[in-house]
C-alpha positions as CSV (number, residue, x, y, z in Angstrom):
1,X,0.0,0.0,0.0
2,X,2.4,2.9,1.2
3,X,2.1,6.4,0.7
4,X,0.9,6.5,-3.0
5,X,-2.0,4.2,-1.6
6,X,-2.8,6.1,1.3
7,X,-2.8,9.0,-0.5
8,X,-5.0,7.4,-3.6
9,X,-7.7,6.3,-0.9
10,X,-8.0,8.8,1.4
11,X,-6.2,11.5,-0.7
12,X,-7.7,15.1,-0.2
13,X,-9.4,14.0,3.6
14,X,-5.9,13.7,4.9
15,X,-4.7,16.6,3.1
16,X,-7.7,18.3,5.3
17,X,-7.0,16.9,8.5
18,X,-3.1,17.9,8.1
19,X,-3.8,21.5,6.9
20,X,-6.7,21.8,10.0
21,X,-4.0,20.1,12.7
22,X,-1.2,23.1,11.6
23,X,-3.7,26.2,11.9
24,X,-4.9,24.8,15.2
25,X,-1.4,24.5,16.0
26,X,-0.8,27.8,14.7
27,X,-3.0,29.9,16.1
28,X,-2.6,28.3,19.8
29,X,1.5,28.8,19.6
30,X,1.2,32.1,17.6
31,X,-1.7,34.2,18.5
32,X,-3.4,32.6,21.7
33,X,-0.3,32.0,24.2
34,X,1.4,35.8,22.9
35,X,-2.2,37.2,24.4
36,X,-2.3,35.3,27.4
37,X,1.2,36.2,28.4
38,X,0.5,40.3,27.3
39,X,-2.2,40.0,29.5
40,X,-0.9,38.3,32.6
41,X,2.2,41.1,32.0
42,X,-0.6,44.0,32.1
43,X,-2.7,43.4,35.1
C-alpha cells in the first residue's frame, strides 16, 4: 500500500485533517499564548 495508496484512498481528507492540525497548531502557539502572556504582564 504505502504512501501512493494512502494517498489514492483517502487523498484530499488527509490533506484536510493535516492542513486543519497546523492552523490549530498555529494559532494556539502564535496568537493565543502571545495574548495570554500580554495580559498576565498587564494586570
Amino acid at each position: 500500500m504505502g504512501w501512493k495508496g494512502l494517498l489514492r484512498r483517502r487523498g484530499w481528507k488527509l490533506v484536510l485533517i493535516a492542513v486543519v492540525f497546523y492552523v490549530v497548531r498555529d494559532v494556539i502557539l502564535y496568537v493565543l499564548i502571545p495574548i495570554a502572556v500580554v495580559v498576565g504582564i498587564t494586570k
